[in-house]
DSSP file (Angstrom, degrees, kcal/mol; ACC not computed):
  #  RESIDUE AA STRUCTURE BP1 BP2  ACC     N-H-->O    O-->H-N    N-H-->O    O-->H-N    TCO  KAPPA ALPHA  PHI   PSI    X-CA   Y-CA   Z-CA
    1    1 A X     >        0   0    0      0, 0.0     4,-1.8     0, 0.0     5,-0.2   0.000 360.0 360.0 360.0 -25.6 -137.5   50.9  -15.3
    2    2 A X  H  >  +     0   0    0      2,-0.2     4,-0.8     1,-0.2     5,-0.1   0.821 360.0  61.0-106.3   6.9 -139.6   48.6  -17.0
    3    3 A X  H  > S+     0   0    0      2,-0.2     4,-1.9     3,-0.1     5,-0.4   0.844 109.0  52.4 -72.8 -35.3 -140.1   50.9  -20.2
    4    4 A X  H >> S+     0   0    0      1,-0.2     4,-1.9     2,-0.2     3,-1.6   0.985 102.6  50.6 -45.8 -68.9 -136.4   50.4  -20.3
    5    5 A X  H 3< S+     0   0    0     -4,-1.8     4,-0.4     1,-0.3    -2,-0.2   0.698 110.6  57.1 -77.9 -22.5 -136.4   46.7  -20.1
    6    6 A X  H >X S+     0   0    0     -4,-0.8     3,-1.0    -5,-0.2     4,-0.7   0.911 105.2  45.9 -72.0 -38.0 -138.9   47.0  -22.9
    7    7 A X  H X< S+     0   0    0     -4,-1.9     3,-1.6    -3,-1.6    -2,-0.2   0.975 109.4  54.0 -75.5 -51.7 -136.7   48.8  -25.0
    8    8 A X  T 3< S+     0   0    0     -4,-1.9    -1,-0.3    -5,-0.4    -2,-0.2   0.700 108.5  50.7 -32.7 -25.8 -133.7   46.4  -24.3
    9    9 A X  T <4 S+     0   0    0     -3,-1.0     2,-0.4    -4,-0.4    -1,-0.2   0.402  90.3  98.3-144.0 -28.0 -136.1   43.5  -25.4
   10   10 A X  S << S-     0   0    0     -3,-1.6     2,-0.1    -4,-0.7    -3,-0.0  -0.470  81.3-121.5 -77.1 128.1 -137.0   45.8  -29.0
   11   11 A X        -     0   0    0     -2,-0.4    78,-0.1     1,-0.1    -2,-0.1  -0.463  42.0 -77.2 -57.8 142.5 -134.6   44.2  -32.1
   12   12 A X    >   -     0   0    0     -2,-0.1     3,-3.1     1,-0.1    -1,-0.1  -0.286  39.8 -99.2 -47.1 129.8 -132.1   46.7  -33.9
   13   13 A X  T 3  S+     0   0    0      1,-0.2    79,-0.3     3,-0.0    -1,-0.1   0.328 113.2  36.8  74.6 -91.4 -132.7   49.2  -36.3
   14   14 A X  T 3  S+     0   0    0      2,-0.1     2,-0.8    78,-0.0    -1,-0.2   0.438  79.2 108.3-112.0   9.6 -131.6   47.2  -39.2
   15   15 A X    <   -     0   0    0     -3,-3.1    74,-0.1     1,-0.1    78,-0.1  -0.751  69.4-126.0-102.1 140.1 -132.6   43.9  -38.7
   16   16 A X        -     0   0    0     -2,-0.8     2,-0.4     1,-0.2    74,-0.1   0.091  32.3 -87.6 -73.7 142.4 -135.4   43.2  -41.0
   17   17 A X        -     0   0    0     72,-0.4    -1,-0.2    69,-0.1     5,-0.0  -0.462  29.8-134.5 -60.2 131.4 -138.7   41.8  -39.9
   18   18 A X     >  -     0   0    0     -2,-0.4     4,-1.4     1,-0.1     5,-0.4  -0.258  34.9-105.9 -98.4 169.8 -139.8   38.3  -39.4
   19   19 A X  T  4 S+     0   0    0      1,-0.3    -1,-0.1     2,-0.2    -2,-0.1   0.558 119.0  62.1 -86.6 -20.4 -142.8   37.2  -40.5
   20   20 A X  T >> S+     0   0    0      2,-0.1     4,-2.5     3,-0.1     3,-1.0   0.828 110.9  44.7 -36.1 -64.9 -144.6   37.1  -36.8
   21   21 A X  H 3> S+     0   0    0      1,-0.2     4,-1.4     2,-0.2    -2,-0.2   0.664 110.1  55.7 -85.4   5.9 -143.9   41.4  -36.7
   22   22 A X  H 3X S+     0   0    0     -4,-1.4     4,-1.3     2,-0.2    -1,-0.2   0.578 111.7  40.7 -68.0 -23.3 -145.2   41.6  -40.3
   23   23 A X  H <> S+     0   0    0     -3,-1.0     4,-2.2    -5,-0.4     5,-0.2   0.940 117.3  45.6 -77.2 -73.2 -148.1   40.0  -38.9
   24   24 A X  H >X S+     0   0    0     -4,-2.5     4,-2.4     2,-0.2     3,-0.6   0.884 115.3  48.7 -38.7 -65.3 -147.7   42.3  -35.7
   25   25 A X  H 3X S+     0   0    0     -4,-1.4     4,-3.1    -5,-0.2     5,-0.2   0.906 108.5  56.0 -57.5 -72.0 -147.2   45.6  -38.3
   26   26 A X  H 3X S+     0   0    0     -4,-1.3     4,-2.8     1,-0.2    -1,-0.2   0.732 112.8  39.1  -9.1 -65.5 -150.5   44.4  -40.5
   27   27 A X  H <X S+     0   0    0     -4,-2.2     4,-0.8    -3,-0.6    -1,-0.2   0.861 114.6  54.3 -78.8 -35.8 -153.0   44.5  -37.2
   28   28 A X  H  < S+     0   0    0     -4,-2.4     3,-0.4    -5,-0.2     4,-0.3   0.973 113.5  37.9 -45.1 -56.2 -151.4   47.6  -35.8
   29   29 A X  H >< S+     0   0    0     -4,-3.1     3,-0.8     1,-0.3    -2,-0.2   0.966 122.3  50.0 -80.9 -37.9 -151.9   49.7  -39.2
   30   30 A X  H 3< S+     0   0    0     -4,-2.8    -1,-0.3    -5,-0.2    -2,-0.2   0.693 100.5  60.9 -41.5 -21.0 -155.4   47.9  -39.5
   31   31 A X  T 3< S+     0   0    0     -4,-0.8    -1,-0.2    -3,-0.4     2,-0.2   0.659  86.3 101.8 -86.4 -26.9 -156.2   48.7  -36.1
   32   32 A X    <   -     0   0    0     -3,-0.8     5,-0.2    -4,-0.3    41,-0.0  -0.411  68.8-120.2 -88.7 100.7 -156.0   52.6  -36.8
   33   33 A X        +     0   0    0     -2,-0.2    -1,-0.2    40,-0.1     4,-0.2   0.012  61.9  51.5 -84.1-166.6 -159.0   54.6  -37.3
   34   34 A X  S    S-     0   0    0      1,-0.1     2,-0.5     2,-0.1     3,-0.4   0.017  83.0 -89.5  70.6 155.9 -160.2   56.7  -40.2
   35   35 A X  S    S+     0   0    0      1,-0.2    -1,-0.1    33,-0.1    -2,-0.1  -0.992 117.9  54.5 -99.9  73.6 -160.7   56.1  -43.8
   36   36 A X        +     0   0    0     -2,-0.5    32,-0.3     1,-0.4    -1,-0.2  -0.130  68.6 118.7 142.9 -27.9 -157.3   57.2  -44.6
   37   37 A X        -     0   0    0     -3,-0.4    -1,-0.4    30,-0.3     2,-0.2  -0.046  65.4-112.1 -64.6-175.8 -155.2   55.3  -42.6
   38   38 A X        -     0   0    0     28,-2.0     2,-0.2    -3,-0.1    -6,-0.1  -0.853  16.9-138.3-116.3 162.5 -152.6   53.0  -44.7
   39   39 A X     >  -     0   0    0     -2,-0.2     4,-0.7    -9,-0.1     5,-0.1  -0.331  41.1 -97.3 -87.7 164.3 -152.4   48.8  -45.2
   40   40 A X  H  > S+     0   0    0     -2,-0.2     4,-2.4     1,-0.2   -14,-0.0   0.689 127.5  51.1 -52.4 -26.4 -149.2   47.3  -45.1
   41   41 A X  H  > S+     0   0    0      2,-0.1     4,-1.4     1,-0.1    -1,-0.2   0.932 109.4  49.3 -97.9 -44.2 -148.9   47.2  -48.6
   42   42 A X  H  4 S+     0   0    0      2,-0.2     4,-0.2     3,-0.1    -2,-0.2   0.511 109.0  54.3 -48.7 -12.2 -149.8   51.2  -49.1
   43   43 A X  H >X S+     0   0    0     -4,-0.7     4,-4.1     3,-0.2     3,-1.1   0.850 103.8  59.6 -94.7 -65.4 -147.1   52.1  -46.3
   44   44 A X  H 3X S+     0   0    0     -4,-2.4     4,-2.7     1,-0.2    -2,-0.2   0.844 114.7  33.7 -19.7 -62.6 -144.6   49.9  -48.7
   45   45 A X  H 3X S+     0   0    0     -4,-1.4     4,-1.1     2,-0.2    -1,-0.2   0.547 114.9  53.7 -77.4 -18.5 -145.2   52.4  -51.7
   46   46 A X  H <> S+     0   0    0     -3,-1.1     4,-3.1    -4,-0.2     5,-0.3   0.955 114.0  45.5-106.6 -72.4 -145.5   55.3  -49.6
   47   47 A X  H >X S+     0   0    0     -4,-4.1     4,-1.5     1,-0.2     3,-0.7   0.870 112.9  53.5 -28.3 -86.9 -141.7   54.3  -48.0
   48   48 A X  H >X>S+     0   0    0     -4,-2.7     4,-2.6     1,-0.3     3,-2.2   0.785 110.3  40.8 -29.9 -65.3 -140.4   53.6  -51.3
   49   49 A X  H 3X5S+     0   0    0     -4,-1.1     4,-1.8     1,-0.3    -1,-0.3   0.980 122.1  40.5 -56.5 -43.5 -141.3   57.0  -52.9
   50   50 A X  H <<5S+     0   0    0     -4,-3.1    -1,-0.3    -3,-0.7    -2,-0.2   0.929 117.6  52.3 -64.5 -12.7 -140.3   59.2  -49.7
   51   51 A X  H <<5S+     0   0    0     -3,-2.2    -2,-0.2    -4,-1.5    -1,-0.2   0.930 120.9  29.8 -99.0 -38.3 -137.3   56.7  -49.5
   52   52 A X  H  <5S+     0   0    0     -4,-2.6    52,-0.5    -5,-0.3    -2,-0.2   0.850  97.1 111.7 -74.1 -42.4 -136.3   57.4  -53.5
   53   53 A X  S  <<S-     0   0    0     -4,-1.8    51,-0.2    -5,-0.7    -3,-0.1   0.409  78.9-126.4 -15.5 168.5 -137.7   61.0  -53.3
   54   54 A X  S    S+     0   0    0     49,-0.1     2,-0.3     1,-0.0    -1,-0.1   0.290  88.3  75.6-123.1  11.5 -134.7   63.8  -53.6
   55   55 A X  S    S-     0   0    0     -5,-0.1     2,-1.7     2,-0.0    -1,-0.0  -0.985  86.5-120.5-126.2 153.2 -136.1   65.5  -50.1
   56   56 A X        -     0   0    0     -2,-0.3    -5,-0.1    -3,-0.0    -6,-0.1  -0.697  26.6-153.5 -57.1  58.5 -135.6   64.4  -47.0
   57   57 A X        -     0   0    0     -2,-1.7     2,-0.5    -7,-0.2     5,-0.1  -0.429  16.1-129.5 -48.0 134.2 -139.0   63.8  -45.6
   58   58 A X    >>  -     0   0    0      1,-0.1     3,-3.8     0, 0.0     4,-0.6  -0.783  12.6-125.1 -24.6  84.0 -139.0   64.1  -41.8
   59   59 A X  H >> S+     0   0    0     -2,-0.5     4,-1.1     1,-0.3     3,-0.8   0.770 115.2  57.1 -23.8 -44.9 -140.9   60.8  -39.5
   60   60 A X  H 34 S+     0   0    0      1,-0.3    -1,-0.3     2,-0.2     4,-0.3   0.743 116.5  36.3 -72.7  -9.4 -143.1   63.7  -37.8
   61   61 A X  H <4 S+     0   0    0     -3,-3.8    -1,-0.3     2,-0.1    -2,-0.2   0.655 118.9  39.5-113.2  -5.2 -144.2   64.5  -41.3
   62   62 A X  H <X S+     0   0    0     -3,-0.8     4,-1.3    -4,-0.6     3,-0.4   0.182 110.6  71.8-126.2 -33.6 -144.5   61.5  -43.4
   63   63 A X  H >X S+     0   0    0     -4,-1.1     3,-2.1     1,-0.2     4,-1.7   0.934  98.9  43.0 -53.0 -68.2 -146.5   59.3  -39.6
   64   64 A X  H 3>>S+     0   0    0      1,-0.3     5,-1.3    -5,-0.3     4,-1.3   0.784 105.3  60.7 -80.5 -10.3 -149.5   60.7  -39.4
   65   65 A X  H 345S+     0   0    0     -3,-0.4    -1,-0.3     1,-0.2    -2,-0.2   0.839 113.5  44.9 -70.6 -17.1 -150.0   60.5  -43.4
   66   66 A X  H <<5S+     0   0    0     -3,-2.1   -28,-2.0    -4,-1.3    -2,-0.2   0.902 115.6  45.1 -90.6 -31.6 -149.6   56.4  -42.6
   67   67 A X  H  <5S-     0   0    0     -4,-1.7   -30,-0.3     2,-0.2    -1,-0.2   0.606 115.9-119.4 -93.5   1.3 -152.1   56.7  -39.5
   68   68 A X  T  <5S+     0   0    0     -4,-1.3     2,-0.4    -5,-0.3    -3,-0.2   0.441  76.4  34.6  89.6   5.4 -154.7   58.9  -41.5
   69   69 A X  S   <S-     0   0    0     -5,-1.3    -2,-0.2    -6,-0.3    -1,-0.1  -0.929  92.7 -74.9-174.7 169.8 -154.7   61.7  -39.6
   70   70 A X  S    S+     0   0    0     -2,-0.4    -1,-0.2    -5,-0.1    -6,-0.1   0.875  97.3  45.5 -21.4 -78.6 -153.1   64.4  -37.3
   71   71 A X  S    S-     0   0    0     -3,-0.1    -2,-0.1     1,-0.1     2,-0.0  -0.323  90.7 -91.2 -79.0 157.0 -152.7   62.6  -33.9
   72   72 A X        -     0   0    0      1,-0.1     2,-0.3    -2,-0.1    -1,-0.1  -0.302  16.2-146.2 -47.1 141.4 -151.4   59.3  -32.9
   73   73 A X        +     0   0    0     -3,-0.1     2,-0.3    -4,-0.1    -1,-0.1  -0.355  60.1 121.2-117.2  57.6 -153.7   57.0  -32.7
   74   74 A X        -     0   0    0     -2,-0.3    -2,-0.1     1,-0.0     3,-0.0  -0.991  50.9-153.7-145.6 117.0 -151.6   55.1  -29.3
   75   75 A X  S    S+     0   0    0     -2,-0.3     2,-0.3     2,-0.0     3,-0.1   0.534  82.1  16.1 -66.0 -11.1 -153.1   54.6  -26.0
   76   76 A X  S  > S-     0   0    0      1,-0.2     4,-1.5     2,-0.0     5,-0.1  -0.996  75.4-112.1-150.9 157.4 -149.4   54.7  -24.5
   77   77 A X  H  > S+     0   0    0     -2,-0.3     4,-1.4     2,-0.2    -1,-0.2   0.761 118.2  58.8 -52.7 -23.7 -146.1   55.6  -25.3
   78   78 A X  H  > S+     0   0    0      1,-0.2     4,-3.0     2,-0.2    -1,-0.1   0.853 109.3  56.6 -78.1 -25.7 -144.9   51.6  -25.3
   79   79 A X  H  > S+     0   0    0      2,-0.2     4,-1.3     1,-0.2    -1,-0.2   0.925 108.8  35.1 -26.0 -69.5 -147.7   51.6  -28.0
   80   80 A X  H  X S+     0   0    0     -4,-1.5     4,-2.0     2,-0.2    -1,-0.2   0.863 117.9  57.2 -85.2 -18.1 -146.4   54.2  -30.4
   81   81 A X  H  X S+     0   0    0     -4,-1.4     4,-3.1     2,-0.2     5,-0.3   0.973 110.9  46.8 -42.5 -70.1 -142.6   52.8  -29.5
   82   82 A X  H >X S+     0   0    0     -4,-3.0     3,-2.9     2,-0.2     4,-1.9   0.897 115.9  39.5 -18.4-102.1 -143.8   49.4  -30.7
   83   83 A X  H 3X S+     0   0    0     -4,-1.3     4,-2.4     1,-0.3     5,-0.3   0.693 115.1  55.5 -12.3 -75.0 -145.4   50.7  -33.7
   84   84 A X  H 3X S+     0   0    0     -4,-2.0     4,-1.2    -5,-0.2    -1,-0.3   0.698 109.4  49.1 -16.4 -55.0 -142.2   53.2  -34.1
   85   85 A X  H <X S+     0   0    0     -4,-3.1     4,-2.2    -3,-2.9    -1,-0.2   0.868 112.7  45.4 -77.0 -29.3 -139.9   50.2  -34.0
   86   86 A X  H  X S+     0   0    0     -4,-1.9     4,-1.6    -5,-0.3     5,-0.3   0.948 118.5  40.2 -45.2 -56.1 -142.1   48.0  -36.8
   87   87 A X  H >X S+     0   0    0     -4,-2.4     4,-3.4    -5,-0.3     3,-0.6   0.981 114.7  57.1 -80.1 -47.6 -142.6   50.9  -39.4
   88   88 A X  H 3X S+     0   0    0     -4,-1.2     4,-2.6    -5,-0.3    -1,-0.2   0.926 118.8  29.2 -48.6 -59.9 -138.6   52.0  -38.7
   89   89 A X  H 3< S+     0   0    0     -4,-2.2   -72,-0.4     2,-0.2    -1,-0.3   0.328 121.4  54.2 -71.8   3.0 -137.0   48.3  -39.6
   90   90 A X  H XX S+     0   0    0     -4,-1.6     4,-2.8    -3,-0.6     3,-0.6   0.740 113.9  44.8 -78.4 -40.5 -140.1   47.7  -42.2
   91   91 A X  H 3X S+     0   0    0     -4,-3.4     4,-3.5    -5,-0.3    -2,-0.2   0.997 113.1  46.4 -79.2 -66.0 -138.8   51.3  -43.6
   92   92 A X  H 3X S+     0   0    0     -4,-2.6     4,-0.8    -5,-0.3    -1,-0.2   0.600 112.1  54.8 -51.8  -9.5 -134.9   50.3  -43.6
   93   93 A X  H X> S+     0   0    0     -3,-0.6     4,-3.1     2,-0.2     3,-1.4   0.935 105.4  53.8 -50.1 -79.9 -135.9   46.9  -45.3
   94   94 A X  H 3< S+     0   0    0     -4,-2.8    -2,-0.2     1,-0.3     6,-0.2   0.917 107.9  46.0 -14.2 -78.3 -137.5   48.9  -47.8
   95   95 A X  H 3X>S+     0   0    0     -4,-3.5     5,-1.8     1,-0.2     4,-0.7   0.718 106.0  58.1 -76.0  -5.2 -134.5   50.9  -48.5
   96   96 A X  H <<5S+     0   0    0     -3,-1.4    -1,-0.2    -4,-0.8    -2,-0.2   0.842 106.6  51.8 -56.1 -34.1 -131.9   47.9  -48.7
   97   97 A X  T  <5S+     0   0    0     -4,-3.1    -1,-0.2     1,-0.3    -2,-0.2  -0.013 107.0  50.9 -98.3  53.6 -133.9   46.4  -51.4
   98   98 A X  T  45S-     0   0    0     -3,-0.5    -1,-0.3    -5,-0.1    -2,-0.2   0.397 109.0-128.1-112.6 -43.3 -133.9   49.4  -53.2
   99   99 A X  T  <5 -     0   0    0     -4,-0.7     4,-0.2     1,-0.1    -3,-0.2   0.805  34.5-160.8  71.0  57.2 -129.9   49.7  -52.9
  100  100 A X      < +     0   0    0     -5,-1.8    -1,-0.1    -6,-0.2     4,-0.1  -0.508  28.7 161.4 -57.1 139.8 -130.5   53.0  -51.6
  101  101 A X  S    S-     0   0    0     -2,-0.1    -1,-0.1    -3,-0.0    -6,-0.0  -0.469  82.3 -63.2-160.5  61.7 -127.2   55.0  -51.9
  102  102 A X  S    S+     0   0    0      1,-0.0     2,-0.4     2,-0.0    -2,-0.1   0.435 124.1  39.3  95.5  -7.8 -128.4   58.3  -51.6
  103  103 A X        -     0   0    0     -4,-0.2     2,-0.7     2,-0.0   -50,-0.1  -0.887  69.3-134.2-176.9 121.0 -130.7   58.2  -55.1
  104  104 A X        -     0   0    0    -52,-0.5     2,-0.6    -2,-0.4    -4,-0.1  -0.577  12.9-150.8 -88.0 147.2 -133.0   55.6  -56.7
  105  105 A X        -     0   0    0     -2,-0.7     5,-0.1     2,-0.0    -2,-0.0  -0.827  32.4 -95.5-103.6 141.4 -132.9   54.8  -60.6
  106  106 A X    >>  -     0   0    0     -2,-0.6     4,-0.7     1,-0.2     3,-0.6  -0.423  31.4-112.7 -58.7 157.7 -136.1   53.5  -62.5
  107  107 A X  T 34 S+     0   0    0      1,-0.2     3,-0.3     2,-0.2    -1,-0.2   0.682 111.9  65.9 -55.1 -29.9 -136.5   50.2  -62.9
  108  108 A X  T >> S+     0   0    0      1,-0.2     4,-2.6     2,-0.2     3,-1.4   0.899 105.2  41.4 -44.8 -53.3 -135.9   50.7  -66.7
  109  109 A X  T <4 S+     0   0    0     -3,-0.6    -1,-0.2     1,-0.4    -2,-0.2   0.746 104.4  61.1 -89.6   4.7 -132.6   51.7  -66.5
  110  110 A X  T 3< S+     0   0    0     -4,-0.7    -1,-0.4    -3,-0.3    -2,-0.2   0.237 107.0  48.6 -84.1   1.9 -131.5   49.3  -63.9
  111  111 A X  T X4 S+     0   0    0     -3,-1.4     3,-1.4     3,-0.1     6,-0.2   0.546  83.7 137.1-125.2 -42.0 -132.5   46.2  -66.7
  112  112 A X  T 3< S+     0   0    0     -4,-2.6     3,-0.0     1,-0.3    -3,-0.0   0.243  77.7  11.1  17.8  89.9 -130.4   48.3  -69.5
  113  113 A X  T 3  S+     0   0    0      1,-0.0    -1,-0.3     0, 0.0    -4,-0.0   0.728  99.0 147.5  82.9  28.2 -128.5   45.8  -71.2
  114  114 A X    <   -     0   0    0     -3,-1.4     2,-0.5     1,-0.0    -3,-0.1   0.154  68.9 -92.3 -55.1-165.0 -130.3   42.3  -69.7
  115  115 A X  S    S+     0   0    0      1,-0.1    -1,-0.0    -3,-0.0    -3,-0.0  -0.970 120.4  16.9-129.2 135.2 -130.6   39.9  -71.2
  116  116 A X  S    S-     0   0    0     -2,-0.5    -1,-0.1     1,-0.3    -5,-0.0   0.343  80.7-178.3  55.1  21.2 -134.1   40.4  -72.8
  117  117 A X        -     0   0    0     -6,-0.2    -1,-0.3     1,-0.1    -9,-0.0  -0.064  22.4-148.2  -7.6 121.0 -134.2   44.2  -72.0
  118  118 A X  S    S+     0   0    0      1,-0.1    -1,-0.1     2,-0.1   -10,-0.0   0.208  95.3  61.4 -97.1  -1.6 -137.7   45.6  -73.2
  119  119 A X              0   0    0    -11,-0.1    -1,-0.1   -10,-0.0    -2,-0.0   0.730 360.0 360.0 -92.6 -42.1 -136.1   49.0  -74.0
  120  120 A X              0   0    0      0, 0.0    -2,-0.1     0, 0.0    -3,-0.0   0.555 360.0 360.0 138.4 360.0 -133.7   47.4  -76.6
């Protein structure tokens, strides 16, 4: 029951992280052994690309590249839930400010006809 009442307690999905679970997200992937694991800011770029990418990367296949290695590195399941809910709404952040719709464009052709456009 009270890993239920935990999950009840976890925010949705899509709503974006405050600046407390960014915090939270930060000490987790720091926390994470091996040389390999990713920062907060390597996890960003890593999201982006799977998240523009034109295959459908899989969470059991793109997680353990973010903890550095094969296993979990979580003493408990409310652990790797936690974790699970951070990296899930850091990751759907991610892809609203992309304006994900199925396919990214470069940033070149998204400034196409700005007003000071560095292609011309």
């Amino acid at each position: 029951m009270e890993q239920s009442a935990d999950r009840e307690k976890r925010p949705p999905l899509d709503q974006s992280l405050n600046d407390a679970e960014k915090d939270r997200l930060k000490t987790l992937l720091s926390s994470f052994p091996g040389e390999d694991a990713m920062d907060l800011e390597e996890m960003d770029g890593f999201f982006a690309a799977l998240i523009c990418g034109p295959v459908l990367v899989s969470t059991s296949e793109y997680l353990p590249e973010v903890w550095g290695g094969e296993d979990a590195p979580f003493d408990t399941a409310d652990d790797l839930n936690e974790f699970l809910n951070l990296a899930m709404r850091h990751w759907n952040s991610i892809a609203r400010k992309l304006g994900h719709t199925g396919r990214c464009l470069p940033a070149l052709a998204r400034l196409r006809g700005r007003r000071g456009d560095p292609t011309g």
